[in-house]
C-alpha positions in Angstrom: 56.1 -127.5 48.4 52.5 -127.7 50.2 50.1 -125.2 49.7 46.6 -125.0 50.4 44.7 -125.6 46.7 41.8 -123.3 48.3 44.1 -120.2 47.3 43.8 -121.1 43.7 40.0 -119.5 43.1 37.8 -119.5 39.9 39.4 -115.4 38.9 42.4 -115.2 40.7 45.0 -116.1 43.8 44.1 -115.4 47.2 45.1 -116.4 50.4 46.2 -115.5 53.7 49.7 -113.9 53.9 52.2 -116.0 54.8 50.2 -119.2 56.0 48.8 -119.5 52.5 50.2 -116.9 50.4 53.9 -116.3 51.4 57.1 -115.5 49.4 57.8 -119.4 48.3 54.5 -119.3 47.0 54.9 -116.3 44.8 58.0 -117.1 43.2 56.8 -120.4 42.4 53.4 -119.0 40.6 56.2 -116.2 38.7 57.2 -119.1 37.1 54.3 -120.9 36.7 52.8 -117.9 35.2 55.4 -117.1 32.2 55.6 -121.0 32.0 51.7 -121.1 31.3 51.4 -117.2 29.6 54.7 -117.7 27.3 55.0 -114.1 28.3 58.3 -112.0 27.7 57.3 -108.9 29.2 55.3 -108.6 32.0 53.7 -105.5 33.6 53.2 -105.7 37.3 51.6 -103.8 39.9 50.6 -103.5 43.7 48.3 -102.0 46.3 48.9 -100.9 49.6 48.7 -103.9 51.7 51.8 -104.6 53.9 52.6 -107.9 52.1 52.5 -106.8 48.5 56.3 -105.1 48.6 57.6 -108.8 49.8 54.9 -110.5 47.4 56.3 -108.5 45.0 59.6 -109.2 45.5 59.3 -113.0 45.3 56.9 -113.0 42.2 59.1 -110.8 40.0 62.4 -113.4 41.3 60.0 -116.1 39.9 59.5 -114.4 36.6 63.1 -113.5 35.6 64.3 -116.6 36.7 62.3 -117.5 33.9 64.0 -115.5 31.4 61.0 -112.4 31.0 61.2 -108.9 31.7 59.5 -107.5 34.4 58.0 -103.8 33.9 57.4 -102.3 37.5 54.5 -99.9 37.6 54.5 -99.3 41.6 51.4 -99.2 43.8 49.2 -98.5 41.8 45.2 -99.0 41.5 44.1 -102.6 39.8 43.0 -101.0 36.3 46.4 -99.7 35.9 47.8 -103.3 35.0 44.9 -103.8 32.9 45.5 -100.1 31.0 49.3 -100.8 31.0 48.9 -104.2 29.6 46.7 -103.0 26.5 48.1 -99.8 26.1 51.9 -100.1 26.3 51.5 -104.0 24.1 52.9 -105.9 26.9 52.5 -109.8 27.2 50.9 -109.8 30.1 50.0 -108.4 33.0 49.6 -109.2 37.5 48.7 -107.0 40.3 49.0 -107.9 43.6 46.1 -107.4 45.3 43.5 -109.3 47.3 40.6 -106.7 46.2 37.9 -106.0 48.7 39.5 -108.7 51.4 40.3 -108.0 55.3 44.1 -107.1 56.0 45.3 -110.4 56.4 45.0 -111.5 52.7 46.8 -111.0 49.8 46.5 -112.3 46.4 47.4 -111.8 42.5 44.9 -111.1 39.4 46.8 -111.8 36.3 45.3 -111.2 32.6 47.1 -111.7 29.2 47.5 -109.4 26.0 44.6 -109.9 24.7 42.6 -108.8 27.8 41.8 -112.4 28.4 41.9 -113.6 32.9 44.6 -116.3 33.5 42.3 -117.9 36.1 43.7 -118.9 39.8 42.6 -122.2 38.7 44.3 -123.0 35.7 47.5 -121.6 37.6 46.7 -124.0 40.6 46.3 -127.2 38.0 50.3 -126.3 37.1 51.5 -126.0 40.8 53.9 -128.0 42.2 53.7 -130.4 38.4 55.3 -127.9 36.0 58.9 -128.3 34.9 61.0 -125.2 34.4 64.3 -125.7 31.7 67.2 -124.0 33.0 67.4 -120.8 31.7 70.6 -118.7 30.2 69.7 -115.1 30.9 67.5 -114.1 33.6 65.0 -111.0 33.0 65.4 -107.6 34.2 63.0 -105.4 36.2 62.7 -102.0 34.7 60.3 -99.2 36.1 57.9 -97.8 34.2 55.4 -94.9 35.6 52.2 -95.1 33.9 50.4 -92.2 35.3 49.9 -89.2 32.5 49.3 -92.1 30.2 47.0 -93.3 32.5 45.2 -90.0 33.2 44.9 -88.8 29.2 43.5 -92.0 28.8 40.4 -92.4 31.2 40.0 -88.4 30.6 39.3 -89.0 27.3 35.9 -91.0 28.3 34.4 -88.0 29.6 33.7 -84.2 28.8 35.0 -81.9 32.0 33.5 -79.3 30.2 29.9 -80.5 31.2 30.9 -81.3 34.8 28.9 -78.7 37.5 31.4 -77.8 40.6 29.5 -80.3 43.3 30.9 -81.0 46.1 31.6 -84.7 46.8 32.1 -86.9 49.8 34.7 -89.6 48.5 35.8 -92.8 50.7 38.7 -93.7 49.8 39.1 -96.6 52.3 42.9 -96.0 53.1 43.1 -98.0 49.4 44.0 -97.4 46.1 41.7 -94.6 45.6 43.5 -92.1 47.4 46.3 -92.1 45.8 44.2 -91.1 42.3 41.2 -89.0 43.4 43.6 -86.1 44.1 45.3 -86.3 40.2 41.8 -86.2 39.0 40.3 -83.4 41.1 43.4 -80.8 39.8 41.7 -81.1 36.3 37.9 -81.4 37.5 35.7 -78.3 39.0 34.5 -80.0 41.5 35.2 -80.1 45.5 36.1 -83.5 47.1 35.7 -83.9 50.8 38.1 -86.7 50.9 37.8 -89.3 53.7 40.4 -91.8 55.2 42.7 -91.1 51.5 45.8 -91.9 53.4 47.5 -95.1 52.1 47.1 -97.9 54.8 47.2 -102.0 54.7 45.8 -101.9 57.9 42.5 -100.3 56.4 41.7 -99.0 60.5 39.1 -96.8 59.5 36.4 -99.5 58.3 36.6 -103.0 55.8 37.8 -102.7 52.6 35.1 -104.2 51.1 31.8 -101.2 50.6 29.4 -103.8 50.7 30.7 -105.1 54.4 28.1 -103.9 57.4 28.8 -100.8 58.7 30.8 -99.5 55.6 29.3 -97.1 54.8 28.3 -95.7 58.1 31.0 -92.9 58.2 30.5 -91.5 54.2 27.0 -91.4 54.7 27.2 -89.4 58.0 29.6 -87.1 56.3 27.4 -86.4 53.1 24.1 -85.5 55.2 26.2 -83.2 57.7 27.8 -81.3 55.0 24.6 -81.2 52.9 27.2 -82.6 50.1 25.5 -83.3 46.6 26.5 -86.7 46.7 29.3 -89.4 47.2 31.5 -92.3 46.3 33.4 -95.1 47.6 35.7 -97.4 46.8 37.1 -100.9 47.6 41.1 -101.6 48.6 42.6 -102.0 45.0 40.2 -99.6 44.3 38.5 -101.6 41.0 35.2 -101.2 42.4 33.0 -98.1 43.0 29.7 -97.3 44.6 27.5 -94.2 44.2 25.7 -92.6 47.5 22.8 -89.9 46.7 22.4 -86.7 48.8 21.0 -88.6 51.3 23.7 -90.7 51.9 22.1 -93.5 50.4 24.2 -96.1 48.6 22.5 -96.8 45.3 22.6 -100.2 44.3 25.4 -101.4 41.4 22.7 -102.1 38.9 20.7 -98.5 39.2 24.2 -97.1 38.5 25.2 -99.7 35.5 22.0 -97.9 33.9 23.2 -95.0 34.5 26.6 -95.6 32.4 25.0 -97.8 29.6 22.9 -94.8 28.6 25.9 -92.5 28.6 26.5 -94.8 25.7 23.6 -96.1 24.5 23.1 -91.9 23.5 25.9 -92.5 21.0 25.8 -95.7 20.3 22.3 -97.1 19.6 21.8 -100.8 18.8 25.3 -102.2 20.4 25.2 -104.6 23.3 25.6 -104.1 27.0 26.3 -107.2 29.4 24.9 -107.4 32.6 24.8 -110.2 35.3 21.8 -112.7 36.4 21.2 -111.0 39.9 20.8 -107.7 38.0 17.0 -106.2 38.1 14.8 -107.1 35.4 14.7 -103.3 35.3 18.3 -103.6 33.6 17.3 -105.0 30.7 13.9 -103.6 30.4 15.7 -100.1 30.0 18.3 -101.1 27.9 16.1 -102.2 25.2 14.3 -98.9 26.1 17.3 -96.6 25.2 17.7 -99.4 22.0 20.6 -101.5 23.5 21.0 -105.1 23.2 21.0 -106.5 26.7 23.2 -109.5 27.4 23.0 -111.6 30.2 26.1 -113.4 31.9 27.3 -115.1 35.0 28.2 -113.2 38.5 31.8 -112.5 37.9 33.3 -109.5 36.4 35.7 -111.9 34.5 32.6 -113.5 33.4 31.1 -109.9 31.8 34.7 -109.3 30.5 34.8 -112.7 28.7 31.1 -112.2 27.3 32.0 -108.3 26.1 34.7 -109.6 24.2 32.4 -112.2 22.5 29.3 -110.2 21.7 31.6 -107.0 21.6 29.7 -105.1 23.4 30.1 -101.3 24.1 30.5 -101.9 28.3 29.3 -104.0 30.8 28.9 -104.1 34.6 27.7 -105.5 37.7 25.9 -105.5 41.3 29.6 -105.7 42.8 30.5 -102.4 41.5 32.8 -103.9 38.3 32.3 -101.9 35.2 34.1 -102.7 32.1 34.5 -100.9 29.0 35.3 -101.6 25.3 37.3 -98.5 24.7 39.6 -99.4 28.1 40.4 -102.7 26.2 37.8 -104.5 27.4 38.9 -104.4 31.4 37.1 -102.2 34.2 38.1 -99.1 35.5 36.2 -97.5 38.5 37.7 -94.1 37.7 36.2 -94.1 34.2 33.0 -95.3 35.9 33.2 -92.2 38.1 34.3 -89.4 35.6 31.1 -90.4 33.5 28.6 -90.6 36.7 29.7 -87.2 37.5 28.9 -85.7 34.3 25.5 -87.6 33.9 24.4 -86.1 37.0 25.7 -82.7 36.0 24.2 -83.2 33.0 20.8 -84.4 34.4 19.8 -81.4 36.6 18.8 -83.1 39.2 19.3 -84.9 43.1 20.9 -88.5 42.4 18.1 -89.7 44.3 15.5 -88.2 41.9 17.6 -89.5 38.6 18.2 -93.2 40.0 14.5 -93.9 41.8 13.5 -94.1 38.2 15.3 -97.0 37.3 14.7 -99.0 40.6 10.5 -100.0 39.7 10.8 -103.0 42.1 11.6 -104.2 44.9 14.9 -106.3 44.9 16.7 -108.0 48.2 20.8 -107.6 48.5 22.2 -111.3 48.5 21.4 -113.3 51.3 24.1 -116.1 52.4 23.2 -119.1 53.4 25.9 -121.6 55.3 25.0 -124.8 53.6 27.9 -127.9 53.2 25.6 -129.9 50.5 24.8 -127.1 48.5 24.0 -129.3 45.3 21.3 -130.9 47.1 19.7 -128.2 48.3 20.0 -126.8 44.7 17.7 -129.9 43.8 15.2 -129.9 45.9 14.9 -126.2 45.1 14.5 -127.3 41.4 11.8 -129.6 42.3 9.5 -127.1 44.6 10.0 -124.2 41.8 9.2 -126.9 38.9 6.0 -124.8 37.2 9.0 -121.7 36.9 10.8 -120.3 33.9 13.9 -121.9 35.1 17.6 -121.0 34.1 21.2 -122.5 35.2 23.5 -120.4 34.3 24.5 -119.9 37.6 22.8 -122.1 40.0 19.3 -121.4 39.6 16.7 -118.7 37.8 13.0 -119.2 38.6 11.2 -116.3 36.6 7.5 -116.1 37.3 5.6 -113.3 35.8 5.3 -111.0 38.3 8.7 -112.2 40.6 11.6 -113.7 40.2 14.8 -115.4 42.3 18.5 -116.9 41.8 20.2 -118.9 44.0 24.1 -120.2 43.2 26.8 -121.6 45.0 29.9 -120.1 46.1 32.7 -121.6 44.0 35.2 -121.0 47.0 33.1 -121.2 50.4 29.9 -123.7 51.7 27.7 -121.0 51.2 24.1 -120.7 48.7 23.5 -117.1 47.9 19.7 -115.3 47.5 18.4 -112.8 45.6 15.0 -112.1 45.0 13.1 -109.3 43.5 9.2 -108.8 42.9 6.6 -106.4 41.5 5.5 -105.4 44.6 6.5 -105.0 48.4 4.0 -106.8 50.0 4.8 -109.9 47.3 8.3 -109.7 47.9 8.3 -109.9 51.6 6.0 -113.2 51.2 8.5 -114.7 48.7 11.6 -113.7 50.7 9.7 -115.0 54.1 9.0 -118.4 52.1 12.3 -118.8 50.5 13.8 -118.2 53.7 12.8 -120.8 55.6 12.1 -123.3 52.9 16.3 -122.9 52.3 16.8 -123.1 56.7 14.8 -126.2 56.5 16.5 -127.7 53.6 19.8 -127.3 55.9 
C-alpha cells in the first residue's frame, strides 16, 4: 500500500481525505495502532468533518480485526477522548480530527493510558512493515455517551457561583464548540450570542483555524455592535480557544495563559507552570511574581503535556490556544479554559482589556513565516550574525539580549522558518523586526 510518509507528523496523522488519508489508510493505522499501543480497549471519537463517519468506519474495522474493543463516544469535541481515556481507565484513546485544518483534511490524534501522545511518527515508522498474527475473536464496538461525566467533570474546575450574567459573543466555527457551548450555558448565568454553532465540515462561514486572516472579522464585528462584554472562539475539534475583549480585540494566547496560571497559582503557590519558548518574557516574569515555578518547553502542546507530566506541574499552555491541566489528567480542554476565564473576569471587576493590558509590558510580533527549502542553513548563518547573544536551541534558535529577544525554528512538516520577536520598546522592536526581516529574505 503507498501512502505519502508526509501524513505521518511529529503529534499526529493528517492528510488530505482520500488522496492521502482514505479508508485503506485508516484501517491499516487501526491495526497498526493496537499492534504498537497493546491496547484492548480503545475509546474513540470524531468531529464534524464529512470524512470522519467513513474514517471512522475503517479505523474501528482495523482495530477489531485486531482483537480490541472499540468504545464509540460519537462526535464529540477532542478533549472528550482525552477525558474518556483517563476517566473511564481505557487503554487508549483516537479522535478523528484534523484540528484547525481547511475542509479537505482529516487526520487522527491518538494518546495512551497514561496520558502519554502516540506520535504520527512512530505510527508512520510501523506502516506498511508491521505483521499482524491472525486473530481468533474480532473486537466489538460498543457506544458509550460520555457527556454528564464529561460536564460534572470540567464543572468541577470552576465556581458558577462567582460567575456575573455577561453577555458573550461565542464563535463556534460550525466545529466542535457548538455542539457544547449550549450544555454549558443551561447551568451558567450568562447570555451567549452564539455565532455559526451549527455543525458543518464545510466550515462556509470562515477557516477553522482562529489564527487564519480574516477569522476573526465576523466575532469582532459582532461584539462591538452589541456592546457585548466580551468573546471567544474556537478552532474545528474545538481543543483550542481564544479570548476577544470588549473591543473585539483578540488577546494573545500567552496574556490569557497568565490569566489561568494565577487562578491557580492563588491556591497553589510554589508548583510549576509550563509555558513555550515564543511565549513573552512577561510569562515567566509574572509567574515567579504570583510564586510559580515557570517551566519552559518546546512549541507543541504535546511538548507542554510531556514536560507537565515530568515536572508535574499544576497546568500548562500555549500561544496556539492549547491549555492543559493536571486535574484533567494531564491533557487540555478548551472548555475548562473558558469556565475559569469567565469567572476570573467576573471576579476581577473589570473590562478584559483593562485586566489583560497589564500582563502584555512589551511589544511582541505574531509568527512570521518565512518559505525557506534550506532551512538548516539559514539557521547557521543566523547563529553566526547573533554570536554575542544568550543563545538557546531548544527549538531552533533563542537569541536573548537584555533589552530584546527572538526565536526562529523550523517547521517539522513544511519548508518554512518561523519569527517571533519581542522588545522593550516599540521603536526597538520595529528596528529589530525591519533587520531580521531582510537579513532572513537575503539569506533565501
Amino acid at each position: 500500500m503507498r501512502v505519502n510518509p508526509s501524513i505521518f507528523r511529529a503529534y499526529d496523522v493528517r492528510g488530505i481525505y482520500p488522496s492521502e488519508l482514505n479508508e485503506e489508510v485508516a484501517s491499516e493505522i487501526g491495526k497498526i495502532f493496537v499492534g504498537y499501543t497493546k491496547a484492548k480497549k480503545v475509546a474513540i471519537g470524531r468531529d464534524c468533518r464529512l470524512s470522519s463517519p467513513s474514517i471512522f468506519r475503517a479505523l474501528t474495522r482495523g482495530i477489531t480485526d485486531s482483537g480490541s474493543d472499540v468504545y464509540d463516544i460519537g462526535k464529540v469535541p477532542t478533549e472528550c477522548v482525552y477525558f474518556s481515556v483517563g476517566f473511564y481507565g481505557y487503554d487508549a484513546g483516537i479522535m478523528i480530527t484534523a484540528s484547525h485544518n481547511p475542509k479537505e483534511y482529516n487526520g487522527l490524534k491518538m494518546v495512551k493510558k497514561n496520558g502519554e501522545f502516540v506520535r504520527g511518527s512512530e505510527i508512520g515508522k510501523e506502516f506498511g512493515k508491521m505483521k499482524f498474527p491472525k486473530t481468533k475473536k474480532k473486537g466489538k464496538i460498543r457506544k458509550l455517551d460520555v457527556w454528564q461525566d464529561y460536564l460534572e467533570h470540567i464543572f468541577s474546575f470552576a465556581k458558577i457561583e462567582k460567575i456575573m450574567p455577561y453577555k458573550i459573543v461565542i464563535d463556534a466555527g460550525n466545529g466542535m464548540a457548538g455542539s457544547v457551548i449550549p450544555l454549558l450555558e443551561k447551568k451558567l448565568p450568562i447570555k451567549i450570542i452564539s455565532l455559526n454553532f451549527n455543525l458543518d465540515g464545510n466550515f462556509p462561514a470562515h477557516s477553522p483555524n482562529p489564527l487564519a486572516k480574516g477569522t476573526t472579522l465576523q466575532i469582532s464585528q459582532k461584539i462591538k455592535k452589541l456592546g457585548a462584554d466580551f468573546g471567544f472562539i474556537f478552532d474545528g475539534d474545538a481543543d483550542r480557544i481564544f479570548l476577544l475583549d470588549e473591543k473585539g480585540n483578540l488577546i494573545p494566547g500567552d496574556v490569557a495563559l497568565l490569566l489561568v496560571a494565577k487562578y491557580f497559582l492563588k491556591k497553589n503557590s510554589g508548583l510549576a507552570v509550563v509555558y513555550n519558548l515564543i511565549s513573552s518574557k512577561a510569562v515567566p516574569e509574572f509567574i515567579k511574581k504570583w510564586g510559580g515555578r515557570p517551566i519552559l518547553s518546546p512549541v507543541g502542546f504535546v511538548n507542554i503535556r510531556e514536560k507537565m507530566r515530568k515536572e508535574d506541574a499544576i497546568m500548562g499552555g500555549e500561544l496556539s490556544g492549547h491549555y492543559c491541566f493536571k486535574g484533567n489528567f494531564y491533557s487540555d480542554s478548551a472548555f475548562i479554559a473558558f469556565l475559569i476565564l469567565v469567572q476570573l473576569i467576573s471576579e476581577g471587576g473589570k473590562k478584559v482589556s483593562e485586566i489583560t493590558s497589564p500582563l502584555s509590558p512589551y511589544f511582541k510580533s505574531p509568527e512570521i513565516n518565512f518559505k525557506i527549502k534550506e532551512k538548516e542553513a539559514v539557521l547557521d548563518e543566523i547563529k553566526k550574525r547573533y554570536s554575542d547573544a544568550k543563545r538557546l536551541y531548544l527549538d531552533g534558535i533563542t537569541a536573548e539580549y537584555d533589552d530584546w529577544w527572538f526565536n526562529l525554528r523550523p517547521s517539522q512538516t513544511e519548508p518554512i522558518l518561523r519569527l517571533v520577536l519581542e522588545a522593550k520598546t516599540k521603536k526597538l522592536f520595529e528596528k529589530k523586526k525591519k533587520e531580521l526581516i531582510e537579513l532572513i529574505k537575503l539569506l533565501c
